[in-house]
N, C-alpha and C positions, 0 to 999 in steps of 0.2 A: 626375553627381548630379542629384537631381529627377526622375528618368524613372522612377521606381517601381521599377529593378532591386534587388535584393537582392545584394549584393559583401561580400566579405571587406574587412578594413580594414589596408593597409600592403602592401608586400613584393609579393610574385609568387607567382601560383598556374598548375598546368596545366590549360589549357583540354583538356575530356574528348573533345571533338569532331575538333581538329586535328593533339596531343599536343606542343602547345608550350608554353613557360610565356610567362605575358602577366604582364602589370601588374595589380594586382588594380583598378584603375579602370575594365579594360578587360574585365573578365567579367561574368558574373553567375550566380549558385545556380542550375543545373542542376535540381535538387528532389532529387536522390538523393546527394548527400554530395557531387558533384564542381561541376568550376567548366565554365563553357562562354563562348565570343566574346557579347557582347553583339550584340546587330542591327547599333549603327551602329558597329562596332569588331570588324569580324571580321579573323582573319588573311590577310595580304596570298597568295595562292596556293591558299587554302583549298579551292576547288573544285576543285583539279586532284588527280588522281586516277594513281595508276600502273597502265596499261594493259597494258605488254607487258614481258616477262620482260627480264632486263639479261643483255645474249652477255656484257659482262667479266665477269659473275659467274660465269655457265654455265663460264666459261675459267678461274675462278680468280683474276680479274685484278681484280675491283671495289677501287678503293680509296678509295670513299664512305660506304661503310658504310650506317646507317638515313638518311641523309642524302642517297642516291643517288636519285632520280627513275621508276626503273624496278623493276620486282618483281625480288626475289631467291626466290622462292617463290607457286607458285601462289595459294596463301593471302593474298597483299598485291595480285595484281590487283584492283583496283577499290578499296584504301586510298588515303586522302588521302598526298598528298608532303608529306612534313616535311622543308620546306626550312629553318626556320628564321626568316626573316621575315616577323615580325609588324611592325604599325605600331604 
């Protein structure tokens, strides 16, 4: 509070940037309807990005799901890893 951001009030919203849900203390108004990591409250992992295709997947064998680290699709090289923690 005080830092000028614009936040929802209560509860948990998804941040549009990393697609996790945070705290809503911990976002703020995006400008287009969605929420995003504040500056000093970003998601812990946030910069890391999936580079290289996942072989368990390519085999059949991934049992991580969206949660897995590596692309299951050329499409997700260079999306953020949604690992799940946020601080």
């Amino acid at each position: 509070k005080g830092k000028g951001y614009s936040q929802p009030i209560g509860g948990t919203v998804l941040c549009s940037v990393h697609n996790k849900q945070r705290s809503a203390n911990a976002v703020m108004d995006a400008g287009n309807g969605t929420y995003q990591c504040r500056p000093d409250s970003e998601c812990k992992g946030g910069n890391k990005v999936k580079a290289a295709m996942c072989s368990f997947f390519l085999e059949g064998r991934c049992t991580k799901g969206e949660s897995c680290s590596f692309a299951h699709s050329q499409e997700e090289i260079g999306q953020p890893v949604s690992d799940g923690t946020c601080r």
